[in-house]
N, C-alpha and C positions, 0 to 999 in steps of 0.2 A: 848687656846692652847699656849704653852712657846715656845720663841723662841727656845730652844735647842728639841722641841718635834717635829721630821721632819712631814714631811708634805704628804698624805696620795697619794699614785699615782695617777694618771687622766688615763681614759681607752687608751689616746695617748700616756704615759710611759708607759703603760702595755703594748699595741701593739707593739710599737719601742723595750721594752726588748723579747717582744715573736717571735718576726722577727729575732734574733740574738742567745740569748738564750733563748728556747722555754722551758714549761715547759714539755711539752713530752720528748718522746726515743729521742738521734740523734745521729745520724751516720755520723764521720768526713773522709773523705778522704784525704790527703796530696797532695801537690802539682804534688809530683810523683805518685801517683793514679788518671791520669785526665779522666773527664766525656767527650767524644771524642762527640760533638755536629754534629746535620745533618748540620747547617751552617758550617763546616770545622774547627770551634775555639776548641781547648781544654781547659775545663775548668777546672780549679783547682788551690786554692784548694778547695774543696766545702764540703755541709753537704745536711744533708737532715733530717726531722723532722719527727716522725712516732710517733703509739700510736698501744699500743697490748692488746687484750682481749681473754680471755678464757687460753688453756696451749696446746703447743705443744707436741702431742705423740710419744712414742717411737723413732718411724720409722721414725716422719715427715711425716707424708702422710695426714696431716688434715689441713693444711695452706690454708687460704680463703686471697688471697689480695685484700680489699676495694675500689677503686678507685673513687674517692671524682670528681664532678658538679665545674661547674667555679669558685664560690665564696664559695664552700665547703673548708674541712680544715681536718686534720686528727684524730679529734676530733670525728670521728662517733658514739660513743656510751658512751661519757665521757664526761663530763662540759668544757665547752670552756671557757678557763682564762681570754679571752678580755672580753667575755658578760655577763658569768656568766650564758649561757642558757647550757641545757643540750644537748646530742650531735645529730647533725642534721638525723639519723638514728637511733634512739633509737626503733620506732617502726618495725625495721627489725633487730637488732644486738643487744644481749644480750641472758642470762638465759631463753630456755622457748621459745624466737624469732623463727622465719622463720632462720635465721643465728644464729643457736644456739650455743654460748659460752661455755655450757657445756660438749658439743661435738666437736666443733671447735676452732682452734687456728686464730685469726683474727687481719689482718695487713692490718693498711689505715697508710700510709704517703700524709704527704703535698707536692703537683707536684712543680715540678723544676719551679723557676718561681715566686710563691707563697709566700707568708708575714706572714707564723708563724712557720719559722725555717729554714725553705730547703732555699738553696740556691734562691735569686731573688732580685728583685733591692733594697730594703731596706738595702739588708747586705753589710755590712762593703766589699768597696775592698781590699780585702791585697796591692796592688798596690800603692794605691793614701790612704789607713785611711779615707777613705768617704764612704758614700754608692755608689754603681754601680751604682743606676740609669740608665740610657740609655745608658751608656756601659757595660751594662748585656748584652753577646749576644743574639739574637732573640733565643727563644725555639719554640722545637715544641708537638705534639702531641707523635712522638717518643722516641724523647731525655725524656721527662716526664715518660716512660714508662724503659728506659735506667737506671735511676736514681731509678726507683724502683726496677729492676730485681741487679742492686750494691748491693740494702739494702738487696734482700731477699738471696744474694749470703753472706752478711754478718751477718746474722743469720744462716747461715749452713743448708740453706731449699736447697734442692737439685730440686725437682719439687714440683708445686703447687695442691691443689686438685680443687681450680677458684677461677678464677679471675671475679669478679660482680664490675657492679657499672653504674649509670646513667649519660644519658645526654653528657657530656664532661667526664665523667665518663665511660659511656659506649662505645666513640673514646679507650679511654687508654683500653681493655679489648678488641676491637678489635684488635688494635695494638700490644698487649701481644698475642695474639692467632697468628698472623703471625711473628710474630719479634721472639718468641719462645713457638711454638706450643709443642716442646716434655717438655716443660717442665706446661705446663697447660694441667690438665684433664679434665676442665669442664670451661664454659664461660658463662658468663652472660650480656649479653650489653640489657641495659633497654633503651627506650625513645631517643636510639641514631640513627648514617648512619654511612658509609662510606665515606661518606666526609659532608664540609660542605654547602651550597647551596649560591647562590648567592643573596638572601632576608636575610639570616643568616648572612652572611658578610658585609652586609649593615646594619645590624640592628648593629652589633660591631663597625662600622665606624660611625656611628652617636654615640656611646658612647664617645670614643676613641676621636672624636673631642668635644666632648663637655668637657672632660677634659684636653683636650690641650688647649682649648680656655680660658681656666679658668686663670687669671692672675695671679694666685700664682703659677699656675704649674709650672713656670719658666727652661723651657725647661726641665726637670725633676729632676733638682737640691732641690726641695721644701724641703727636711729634713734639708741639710746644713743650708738653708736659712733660718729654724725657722718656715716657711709656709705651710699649706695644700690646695690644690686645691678641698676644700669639696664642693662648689657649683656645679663643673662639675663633681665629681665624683657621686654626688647626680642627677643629672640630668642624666649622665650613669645609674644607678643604676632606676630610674624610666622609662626610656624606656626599656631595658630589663626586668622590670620587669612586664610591660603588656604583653611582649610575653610566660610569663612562665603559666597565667593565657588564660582560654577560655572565648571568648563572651558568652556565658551562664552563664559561672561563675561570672561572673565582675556584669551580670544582676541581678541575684540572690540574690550576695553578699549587691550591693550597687544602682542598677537600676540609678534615676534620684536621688535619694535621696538631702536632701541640707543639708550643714554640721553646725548643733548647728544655724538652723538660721529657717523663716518661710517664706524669702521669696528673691528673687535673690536681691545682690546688685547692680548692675549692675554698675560691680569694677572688680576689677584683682585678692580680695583673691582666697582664697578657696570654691566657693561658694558650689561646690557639694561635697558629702562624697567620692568619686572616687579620685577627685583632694588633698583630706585633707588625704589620706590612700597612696596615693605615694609619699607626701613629705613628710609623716613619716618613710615611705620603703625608703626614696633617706638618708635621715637624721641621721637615726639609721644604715646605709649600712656605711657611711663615717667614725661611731666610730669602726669600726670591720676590714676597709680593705684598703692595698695600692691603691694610684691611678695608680700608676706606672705598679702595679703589677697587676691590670684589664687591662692593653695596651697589656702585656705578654702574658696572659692567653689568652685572645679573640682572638690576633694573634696568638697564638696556635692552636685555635679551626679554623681559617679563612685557616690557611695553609693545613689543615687535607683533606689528599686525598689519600685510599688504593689504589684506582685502579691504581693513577699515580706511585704509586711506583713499579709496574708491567706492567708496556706501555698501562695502560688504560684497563685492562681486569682484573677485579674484582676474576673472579672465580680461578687466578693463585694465587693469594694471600691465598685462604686455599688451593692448590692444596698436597693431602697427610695429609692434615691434620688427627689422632689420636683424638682431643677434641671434646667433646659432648659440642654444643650449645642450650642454651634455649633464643629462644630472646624475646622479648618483647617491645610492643606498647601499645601506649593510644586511644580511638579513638578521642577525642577531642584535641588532640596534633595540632596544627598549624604547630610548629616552627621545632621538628620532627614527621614529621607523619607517620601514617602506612604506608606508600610507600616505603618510605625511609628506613624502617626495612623488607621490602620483599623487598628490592633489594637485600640485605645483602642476606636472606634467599636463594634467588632465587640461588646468586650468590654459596651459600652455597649447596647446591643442583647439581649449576652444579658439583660441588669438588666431590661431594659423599660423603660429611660430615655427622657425626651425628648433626641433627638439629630436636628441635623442635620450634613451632612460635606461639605466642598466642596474639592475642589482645583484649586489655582489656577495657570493657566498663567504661569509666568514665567522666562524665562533668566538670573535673578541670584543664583539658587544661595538659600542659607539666609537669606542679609542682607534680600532679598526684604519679609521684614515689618517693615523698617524704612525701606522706600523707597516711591516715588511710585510703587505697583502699582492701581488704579481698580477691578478687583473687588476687589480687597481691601477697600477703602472703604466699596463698595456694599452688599457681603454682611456687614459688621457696627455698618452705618447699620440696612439691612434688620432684622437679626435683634436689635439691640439696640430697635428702634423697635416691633415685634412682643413683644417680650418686656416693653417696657413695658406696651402695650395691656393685655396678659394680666395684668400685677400691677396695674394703674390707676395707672399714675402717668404726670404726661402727659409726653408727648412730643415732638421735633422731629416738625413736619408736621399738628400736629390734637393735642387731647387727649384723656388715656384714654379 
């Protein structure tokens, strides 16, 4: 290679350019269009990163908003620019899909917060010409949900036809259902609660410290300073990532197994294939994602409580609610389990809502709703193709 033949990016130039400018949609707001945050700051000016499939009709009355898992991205059904993988929902969104493109018009934005476009600590403050870092204010699960209903008021969607999406995914889509119920006809919260639990908040606070503990974090300044705190964010990244997996599964997968060896060392490597399969999940996690912006997000999901935003009484939060719910569980979920989605229901129930609730047999633990599970497919082909009928908008299989 010639000195004048520049020099090919590293997926950490790619990341830092798609944190800022991303290559998806985005949507800029001005300093006088500010995002009014539940912590009392206004923020602005801010953007927000989004990705669209399929084509909006006439009327508008076929817009699905996606809502993207912790370390999801708005890449649902398109090639991710950092990894080059294709998009983390491809087996549910597309041509032919359970979320069929051919019929539906489909919008995932990246959450407030976030590190591949939308406003969050990587990006540049107008203020200071540095990134925010830890003077990004605290977000929440709303404000996230705030930032989305901007983007879809800025494509001239008037109401939604639903709102789906898992996990922290599935918070934001309860949150769209109460924050503005007349403007969603149908909802979909997979694999999520009503709030989040006090094992769940703890399992983010042992991340969260092990990235602040990391000495390059440097109090969250690490970009200015040339430095990544990729040992704690990689140690985050593998304790979360045994709660997304079931004890079944973990056994199955990898039992006692020992890794590329025949017999223990009795050392500190990797001796089992369990220990060699999450420093590759902590490892490959650190090329794709802020650390900064795992602190945001998980405090996102830590502060997320419907009931409290109604003095603790769940069932005021759909009270009047118009949206048909289909919720959904896993039964081998630990981290949300069926409980946690028939409280939702139960609560739904007390409203008079339309609900239905289905739980779904599977041994892969929480990750479940992002893998090749067939009722899962079935039951929101089913219930989004029924929810069409009922608004007239037509549908895979026949029209309205």
């Amino acid at each position: 290679m010639s000195a004048d033949t520049p020099s090919p990016e590293t997926s950490e130039d790619v990341k830092a350019n798609e944190a800022i400018a991303p290559s998806s949609k985005l949507a800029h707001f001005p300093a006088d269009e500010p995002l009014e945050l539940d912590s009392g700051v206004k923020l602005g000016p801010w953007q927000i990163a989004y990705e669209t499939y399929g084509e909006l009709n006439a009327d508008k009355s076929n817009a699905i908003v996606i809502c993207h898992a912790l370390t999801g991205d708005q890449y649902v059904a398109s090639t991710n620019p950092v990894t080059g993988k294709p998009g983390w929902w491809e087996l549910m969104v597309g041509p032919g899909r359970p979320v069929d493109t051919d019929h539906y018009f489909v919008i995932c934005a990246n959450v407030l917060g976030g590190c591949l476009g939308t406003t969050g600590p990587a990006t540049m403050n107008p203020q200071t010409g540095v990134p925010y870092g830890l003077d990004l204010p605290v977000i929440t699960i709303r404000d996230m949900v705030r930032a989305q209903a901007r983007l879809v008021d800025y494509l001239g969607i008037d109401t939604l036809f639903a709102v789906m999406g898992g996990s922290m995914g599935g918070m934001q889509v309860l949150q769209w259902a109460v924050s503005y119920p007349e403007r969603v006809f149908a909802a979909v919260p997979i694999a999520a609660a009503a709030r989040h639990t006090s094992q769940n908040i703890a399992f983010h606070e042992v991340g969260r410290q092990a990235i602040m503990a990391d000495p390059n974090w440097r109090q969250g300044t690490y970009i200015q300073e040339g430095v990544r705190p990729t040992k704690g964010l990689a140690v985050a990244r593998m304790a979360a990532h045994v709660t997304y997996m079931s004890d079944e599964s973990l056994h199955q997968k990898f039992g006692r197994n020992l890794q590329d060896r025949d017999n223990l060392t009795f050392g500190f490597d990797a001796d089992f294939q369990i220990e060699s399969y999450l420093r590759h999940q902590g490892m490959t996690f650190v090329d794709r994602f802020d650390a900064n912006s795992y602190l945001y997000v998980t405090r996102a999901m830590d502060y997320f409580d419907l009931a409290d935003q109604f003095d603790g009484a769940l069932p005021l939060a759909f009270a009047g609610t118009n949206t048909r719910f289909c919720v959904m569980s896993f039964t081998s979920d630990w981290l949300f389990p069926t409980s946690e989605s028939r409280q939702v229901v139960k609560a739904l129930n007390a409203a008079a809502a339309n609900v239905s609730f289905v739980e779904i047999e599977s041994d892969r633990g929480h990750d479940s709703f992002l893998l090749d599970v067939p009722e899962m497919f079935e039951t929101i082909r089913g219930f989004l193709t029924g929810a069409a009928r009922a608004r007239g908008v037509p549908a895979p299989g026949g029209e309205a």
